[in-house]
C-alpha positions in Angstrom: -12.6 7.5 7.4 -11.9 6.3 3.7 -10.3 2.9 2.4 -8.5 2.9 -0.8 -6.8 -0.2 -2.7 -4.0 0.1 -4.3 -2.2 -1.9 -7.6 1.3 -1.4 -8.1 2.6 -2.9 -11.2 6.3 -2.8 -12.0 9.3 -4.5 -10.7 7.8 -4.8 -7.5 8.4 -8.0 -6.3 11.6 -9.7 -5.4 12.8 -6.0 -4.3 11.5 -5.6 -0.6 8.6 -3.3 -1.7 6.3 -4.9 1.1 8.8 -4.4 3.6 9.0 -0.9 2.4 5.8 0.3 2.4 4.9 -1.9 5.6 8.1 0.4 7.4 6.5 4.0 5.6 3.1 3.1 7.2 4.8 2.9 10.6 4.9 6.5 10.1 1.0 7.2 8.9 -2.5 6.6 11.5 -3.4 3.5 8.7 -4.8 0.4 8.7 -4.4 -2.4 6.2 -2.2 -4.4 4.6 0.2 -5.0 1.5 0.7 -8.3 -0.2 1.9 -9.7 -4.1 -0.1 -10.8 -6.4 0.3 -13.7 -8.6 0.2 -11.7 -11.5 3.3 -9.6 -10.5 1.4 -6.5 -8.7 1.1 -5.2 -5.6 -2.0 -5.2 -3.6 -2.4 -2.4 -1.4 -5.0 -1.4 1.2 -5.3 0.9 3.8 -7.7 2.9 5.6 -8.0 5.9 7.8 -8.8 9.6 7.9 -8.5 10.9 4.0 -5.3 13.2 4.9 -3.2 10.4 6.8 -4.0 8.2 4.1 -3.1 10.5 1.3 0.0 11.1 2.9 0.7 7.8 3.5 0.6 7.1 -0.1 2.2 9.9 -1.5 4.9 8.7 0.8 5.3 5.6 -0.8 5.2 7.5 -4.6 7.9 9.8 -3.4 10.0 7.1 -1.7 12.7 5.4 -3.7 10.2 2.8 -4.4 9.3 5.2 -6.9 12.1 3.7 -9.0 10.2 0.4 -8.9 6.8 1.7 -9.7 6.0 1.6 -13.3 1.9 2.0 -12.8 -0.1 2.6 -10.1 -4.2 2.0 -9.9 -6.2 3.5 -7.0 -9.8 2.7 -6.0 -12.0 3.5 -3.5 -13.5 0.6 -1.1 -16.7 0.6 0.1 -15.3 -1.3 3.4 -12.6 -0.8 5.8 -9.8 -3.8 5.4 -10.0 -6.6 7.9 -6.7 -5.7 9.6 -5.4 -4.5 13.2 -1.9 -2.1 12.6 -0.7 -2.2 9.2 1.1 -6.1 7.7 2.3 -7.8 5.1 -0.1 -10.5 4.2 1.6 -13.9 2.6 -1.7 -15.2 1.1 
């Protein structure tokens, strides 16, 4: 099992990218959760076995979120996110 987190900068707020991604996951055997930032980024993460969660975000890259997505920073967490299914987190 691997955990990434995610940071999606971009036009990514205000355009139903947490509601996107949180309907992609539906698709994938993740965990975690996707929430803004007050900086204007996205905050991904999500956790499972290393091809579902590859897949899961290739999905999103390949998505028309794609459109939104001007960069996109990836790092490996030590710990599996505190999270049951996948949500949108309002904190």
């Amino acid at each position: 099992m691997i955990s990434k987190q995610v940071l999606y900068e971009g036009n990514v707020q205000g355009v139903g990218f947490r509601w996107a991604v949180k309907k992609i996951a539906t698709g994938f055997d993740v965990i975690g959760w996707v929430r803004n930032l007050p900086d204007g980024r996205v905050e991904l993460q999500a956790s499972g076995e290393l091809p579902e969660v590859t897949a899961f975000l290739e999905a999103i890259a390949q998505s028309d979120l794609r459109a939104h997505i001007k960069k996109q920073d990836d790092t490996p967490l030590s710990e599996t996110p505190a999270a049951r299914g996948f949500s949108i987190r309002h904190d």
